[in-house]
Backbone as numpy.savetxt, mean C-alpha at the origin, in Angstrom:
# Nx Ny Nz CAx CAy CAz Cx Cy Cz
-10.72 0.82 -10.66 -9.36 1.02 -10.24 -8.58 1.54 -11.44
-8.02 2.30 -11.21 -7.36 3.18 -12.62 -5.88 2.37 -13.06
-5.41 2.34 -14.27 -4.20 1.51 -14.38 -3.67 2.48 -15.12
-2.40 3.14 -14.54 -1.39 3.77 -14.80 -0.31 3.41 -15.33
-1.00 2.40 -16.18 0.42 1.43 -16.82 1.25 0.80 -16.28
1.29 0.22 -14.59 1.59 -0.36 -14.38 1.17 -1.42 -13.51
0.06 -2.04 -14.18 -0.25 -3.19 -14.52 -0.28 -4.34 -15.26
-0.09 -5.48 -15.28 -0.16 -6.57 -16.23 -0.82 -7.55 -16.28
-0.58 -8.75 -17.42 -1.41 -9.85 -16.79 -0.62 -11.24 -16.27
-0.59 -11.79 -15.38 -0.25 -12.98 -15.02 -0.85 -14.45 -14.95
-0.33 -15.36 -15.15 -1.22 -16.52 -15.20 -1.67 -17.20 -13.99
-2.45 -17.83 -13.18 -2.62 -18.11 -12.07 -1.50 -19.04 -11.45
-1.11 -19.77 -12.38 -0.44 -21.28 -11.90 1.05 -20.69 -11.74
1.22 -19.55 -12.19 2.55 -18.71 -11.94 2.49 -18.08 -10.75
1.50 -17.38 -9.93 1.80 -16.72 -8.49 2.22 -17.21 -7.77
2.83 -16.44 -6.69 3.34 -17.18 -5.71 3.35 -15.99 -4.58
3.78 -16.47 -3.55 3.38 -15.09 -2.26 4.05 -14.01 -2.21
3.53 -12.93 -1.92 4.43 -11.60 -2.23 4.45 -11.00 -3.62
3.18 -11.82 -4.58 3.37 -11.00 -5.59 2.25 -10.14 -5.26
1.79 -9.43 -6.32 0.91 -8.02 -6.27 -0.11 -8.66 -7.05
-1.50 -8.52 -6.86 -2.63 -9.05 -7.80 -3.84 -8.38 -7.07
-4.50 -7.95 -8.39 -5.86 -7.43 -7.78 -7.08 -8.44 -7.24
-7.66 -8.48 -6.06 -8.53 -9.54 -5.75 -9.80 -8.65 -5.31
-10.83 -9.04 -5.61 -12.25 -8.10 -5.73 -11.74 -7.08 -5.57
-11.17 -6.38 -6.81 -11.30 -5.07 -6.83 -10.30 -4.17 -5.71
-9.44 -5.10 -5.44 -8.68 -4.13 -4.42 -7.11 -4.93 -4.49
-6.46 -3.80 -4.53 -4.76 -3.86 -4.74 -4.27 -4.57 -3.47
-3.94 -6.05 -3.76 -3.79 -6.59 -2.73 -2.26 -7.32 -3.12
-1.47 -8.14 -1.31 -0.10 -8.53 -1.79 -0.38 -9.98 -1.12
-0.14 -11.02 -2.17 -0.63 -12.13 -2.02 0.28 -13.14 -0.45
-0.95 -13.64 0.44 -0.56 -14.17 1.24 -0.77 -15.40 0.86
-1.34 -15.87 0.45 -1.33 -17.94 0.26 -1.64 -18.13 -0.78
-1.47 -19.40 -1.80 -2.04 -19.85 -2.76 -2.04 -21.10 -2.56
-3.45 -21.66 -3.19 -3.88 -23.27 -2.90 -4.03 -23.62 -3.79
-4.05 -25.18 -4.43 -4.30 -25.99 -5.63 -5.74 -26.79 -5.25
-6.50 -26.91 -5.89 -7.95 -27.66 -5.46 -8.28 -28.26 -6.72
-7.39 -29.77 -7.16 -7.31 -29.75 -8.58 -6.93 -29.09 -9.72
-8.05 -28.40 -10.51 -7.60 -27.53 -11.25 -7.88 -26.08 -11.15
-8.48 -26.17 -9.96 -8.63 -24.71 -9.32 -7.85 -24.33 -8.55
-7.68 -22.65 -8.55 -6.61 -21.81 -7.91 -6.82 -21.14 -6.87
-6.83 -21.06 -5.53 -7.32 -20.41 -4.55 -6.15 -19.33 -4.26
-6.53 -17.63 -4.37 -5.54 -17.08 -4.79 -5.89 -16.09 -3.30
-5.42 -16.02 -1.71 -5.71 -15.06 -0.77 -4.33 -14.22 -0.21
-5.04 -12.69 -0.18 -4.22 -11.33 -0.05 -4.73 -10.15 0.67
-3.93 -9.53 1.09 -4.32 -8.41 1.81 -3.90 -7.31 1.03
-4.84 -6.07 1.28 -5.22 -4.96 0.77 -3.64 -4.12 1.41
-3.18 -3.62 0.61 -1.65 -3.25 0.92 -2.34 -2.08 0.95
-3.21 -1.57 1.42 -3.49 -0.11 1.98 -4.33 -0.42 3.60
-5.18 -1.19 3.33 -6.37 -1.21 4.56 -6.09 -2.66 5.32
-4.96 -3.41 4.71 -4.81 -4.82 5.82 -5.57 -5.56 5.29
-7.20 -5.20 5.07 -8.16 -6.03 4.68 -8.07 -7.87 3.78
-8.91 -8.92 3.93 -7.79 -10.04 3.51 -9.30 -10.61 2.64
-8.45 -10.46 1.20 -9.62 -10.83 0.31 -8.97 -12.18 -0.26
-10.06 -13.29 -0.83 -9.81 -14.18 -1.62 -10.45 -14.50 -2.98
-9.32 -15.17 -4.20 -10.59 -15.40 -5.06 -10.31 -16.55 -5.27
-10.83 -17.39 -6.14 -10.73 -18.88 -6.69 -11.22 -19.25 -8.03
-10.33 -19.22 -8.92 -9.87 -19.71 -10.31 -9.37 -20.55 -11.06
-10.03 -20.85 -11.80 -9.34 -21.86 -13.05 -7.94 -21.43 -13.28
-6.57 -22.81 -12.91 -5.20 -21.73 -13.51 -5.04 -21.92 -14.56
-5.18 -22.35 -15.20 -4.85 -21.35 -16.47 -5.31 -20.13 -17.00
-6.28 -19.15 -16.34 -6.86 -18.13 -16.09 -5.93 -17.56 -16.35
-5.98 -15.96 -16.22 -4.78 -14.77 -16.38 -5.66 -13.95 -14.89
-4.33 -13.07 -14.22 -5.01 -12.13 -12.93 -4.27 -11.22 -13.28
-5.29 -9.79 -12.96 -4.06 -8.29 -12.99 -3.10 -8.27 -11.91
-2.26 -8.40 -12.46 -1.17 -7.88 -11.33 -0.70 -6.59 -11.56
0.44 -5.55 -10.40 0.79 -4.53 -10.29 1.94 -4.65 -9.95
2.96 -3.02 -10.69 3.92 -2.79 -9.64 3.75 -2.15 -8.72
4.41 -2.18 -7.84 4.03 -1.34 -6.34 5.59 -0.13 -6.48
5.60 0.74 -6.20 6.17 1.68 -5.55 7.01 2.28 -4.27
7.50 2.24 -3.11 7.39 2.88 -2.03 8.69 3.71 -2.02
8.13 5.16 -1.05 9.03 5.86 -1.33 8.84 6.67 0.67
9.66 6.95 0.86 9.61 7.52 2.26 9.63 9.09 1.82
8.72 9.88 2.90 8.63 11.07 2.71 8.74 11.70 4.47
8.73 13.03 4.21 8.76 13.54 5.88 7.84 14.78 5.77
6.83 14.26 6.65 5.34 15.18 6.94 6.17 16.84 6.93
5.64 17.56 6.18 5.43 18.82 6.78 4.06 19.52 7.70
3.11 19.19 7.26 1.94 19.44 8.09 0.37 18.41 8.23
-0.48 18.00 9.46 -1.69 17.31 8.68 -2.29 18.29 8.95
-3.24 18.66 8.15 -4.48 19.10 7.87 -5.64 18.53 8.48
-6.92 19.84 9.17 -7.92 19.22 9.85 -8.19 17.82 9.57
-8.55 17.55 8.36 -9.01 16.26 7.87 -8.51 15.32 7.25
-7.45 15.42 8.29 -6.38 14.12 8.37 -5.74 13.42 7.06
-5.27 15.04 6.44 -4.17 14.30 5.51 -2.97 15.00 5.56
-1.86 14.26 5.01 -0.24 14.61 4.97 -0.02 15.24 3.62
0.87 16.33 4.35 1.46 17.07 3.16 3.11 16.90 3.39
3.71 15.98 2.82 5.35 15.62 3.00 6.13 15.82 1.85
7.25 15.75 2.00 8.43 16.23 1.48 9.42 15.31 0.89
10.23 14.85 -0.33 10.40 13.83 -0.34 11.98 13.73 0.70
12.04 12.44 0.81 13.19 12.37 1.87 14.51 12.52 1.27
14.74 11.65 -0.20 15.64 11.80 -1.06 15.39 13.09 -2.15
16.51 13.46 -2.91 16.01 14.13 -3.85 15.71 13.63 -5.38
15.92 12.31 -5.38 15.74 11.59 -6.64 14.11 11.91 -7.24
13.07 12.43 -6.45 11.92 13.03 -6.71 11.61 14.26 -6.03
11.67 15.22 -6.82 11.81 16.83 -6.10 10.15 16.97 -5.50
10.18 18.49 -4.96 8.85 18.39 -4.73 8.27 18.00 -3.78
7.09 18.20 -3.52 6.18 17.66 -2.51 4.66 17.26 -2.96
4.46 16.58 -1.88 2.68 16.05 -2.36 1.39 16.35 -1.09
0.78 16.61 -1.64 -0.45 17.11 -0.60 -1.52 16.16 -0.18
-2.10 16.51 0.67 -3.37 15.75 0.35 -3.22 13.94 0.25
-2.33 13.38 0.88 -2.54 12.44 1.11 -3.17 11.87 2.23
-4.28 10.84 2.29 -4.91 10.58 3.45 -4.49 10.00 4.62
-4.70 9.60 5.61 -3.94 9.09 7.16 -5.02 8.23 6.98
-3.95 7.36 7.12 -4.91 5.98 7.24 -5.75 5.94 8.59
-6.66 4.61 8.17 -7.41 5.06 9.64 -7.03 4.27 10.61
-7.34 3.98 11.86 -7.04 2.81 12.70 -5.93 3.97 13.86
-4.80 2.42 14.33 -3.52 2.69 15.54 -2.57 3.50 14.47
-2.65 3.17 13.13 -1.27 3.97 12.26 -1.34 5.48 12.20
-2.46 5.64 11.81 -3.18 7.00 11.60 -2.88 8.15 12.66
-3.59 7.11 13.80 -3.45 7.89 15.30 -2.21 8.25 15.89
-1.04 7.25 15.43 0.27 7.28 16.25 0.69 8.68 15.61
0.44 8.33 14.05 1.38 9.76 13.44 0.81 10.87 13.89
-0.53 11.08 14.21 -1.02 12.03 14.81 -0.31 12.17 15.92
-0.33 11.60 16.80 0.45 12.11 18.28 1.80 12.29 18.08
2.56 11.97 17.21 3.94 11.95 17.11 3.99 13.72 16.60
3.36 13.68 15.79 3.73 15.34 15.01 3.39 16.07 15.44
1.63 16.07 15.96 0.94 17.25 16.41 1.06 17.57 18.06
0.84 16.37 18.74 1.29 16.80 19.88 2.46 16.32 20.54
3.67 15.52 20.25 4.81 15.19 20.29 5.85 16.56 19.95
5.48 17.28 18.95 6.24 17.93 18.25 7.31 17.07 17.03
7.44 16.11 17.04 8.58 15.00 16.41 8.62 14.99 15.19
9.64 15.05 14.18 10.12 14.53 13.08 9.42 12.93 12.64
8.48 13.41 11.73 7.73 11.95 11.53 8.24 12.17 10.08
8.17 10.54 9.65 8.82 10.50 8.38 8.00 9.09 7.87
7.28 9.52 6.91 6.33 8.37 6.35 6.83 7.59 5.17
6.55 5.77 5.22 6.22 5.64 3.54 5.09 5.32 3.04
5.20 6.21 1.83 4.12 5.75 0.54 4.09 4.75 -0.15
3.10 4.08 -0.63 2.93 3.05 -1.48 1.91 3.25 -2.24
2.88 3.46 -3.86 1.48 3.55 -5.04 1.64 2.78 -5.74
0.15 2.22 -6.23 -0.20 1.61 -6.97 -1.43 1.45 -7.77
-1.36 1.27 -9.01 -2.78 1.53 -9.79 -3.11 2.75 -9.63
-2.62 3.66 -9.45 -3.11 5.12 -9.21 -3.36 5.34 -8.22
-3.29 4.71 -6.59 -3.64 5.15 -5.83 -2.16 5.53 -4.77
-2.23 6.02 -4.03 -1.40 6.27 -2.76 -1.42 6.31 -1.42
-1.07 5.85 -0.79 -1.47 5.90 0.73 -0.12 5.35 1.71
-0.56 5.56 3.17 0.56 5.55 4.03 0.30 4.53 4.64
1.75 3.49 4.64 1.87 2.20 4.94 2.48 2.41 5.88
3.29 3.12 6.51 4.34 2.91 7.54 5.36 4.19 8.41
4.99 4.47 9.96 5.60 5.39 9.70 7.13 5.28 11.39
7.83 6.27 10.73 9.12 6.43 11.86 9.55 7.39 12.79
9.74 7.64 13.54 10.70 8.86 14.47 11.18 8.46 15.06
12.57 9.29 15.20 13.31 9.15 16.58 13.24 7.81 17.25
13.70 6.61 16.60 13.74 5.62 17.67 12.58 4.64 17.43
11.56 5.24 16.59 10.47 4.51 16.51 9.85 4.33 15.49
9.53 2.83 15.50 8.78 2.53 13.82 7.76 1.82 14.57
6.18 1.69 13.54 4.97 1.77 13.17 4.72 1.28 12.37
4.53 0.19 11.69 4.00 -0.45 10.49 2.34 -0.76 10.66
């Protein structure tokens, strides 16, 4: 997982839910923490894929944590192989970005029908972290998608 400097380290006995911590290897946003004596039961979901990983640690241990990012953008086109090329919504970041992937699953699919065969103003957000990027959430006309 690449660290773009914005990562750190945290101590276990300090988390609490909703923070950001890497758990096997995947950028996750912490849903529970347990005490088992002096062990730390630390479980989170993959703030890209849902996915719900756990680990379990000594606290006084240290865990990487992250900042997270999100920024809303508005699709200009997907590409055969299902990625977004959007625009930013504000201008506080000029520019555009390519090549971002569509997640897979009901999220993926909706934005597909909304743009390509809807015709509709879809307007996505991004969430980066550790170097990566991907689409968490998307809107039109009346309608949100998380």
């Amino acid at each position: 997982m690449e660290d773009d400097g914005q990562s750190y380290t945290v101590q276990l006995s300090a988390l609490k839910k909703a923070d950001y911590v890497v758990l096997n290897g995947h950028p996750c946003k912490v849903t529970e923490t347990g005490h088992r004596g002096h062990k730390i039961r630390v479980v989170g979901l993959d703030i890209f894929t849902k996915k719900r990983y756990e680990e379990e640690h000594n606290s006084a241990q240290n865990m990487q944590a992250f900042h997270v990012t999100r920024q809303e953008y508005a699709i200009l086109s997907i590409t055969e192989d299902g990625c977004v090329n959007v625009l930013a919504e504000n201008f506080e970041k000029p520019g555009n970005l390519e090549n971002i992937k569509l997640p897979e699953g009901t999220l993926g699919d909706e934005i597909r029908e909304w743009f390509e065969k809807e015709g509709r103003r879809v307007r996505v957000t991004l969430v980066t972290a550790l170097g990566q990027t991907g689409v968490v959430a998307a809107k039109t006309e009346g309608r949100v998608f998380l």
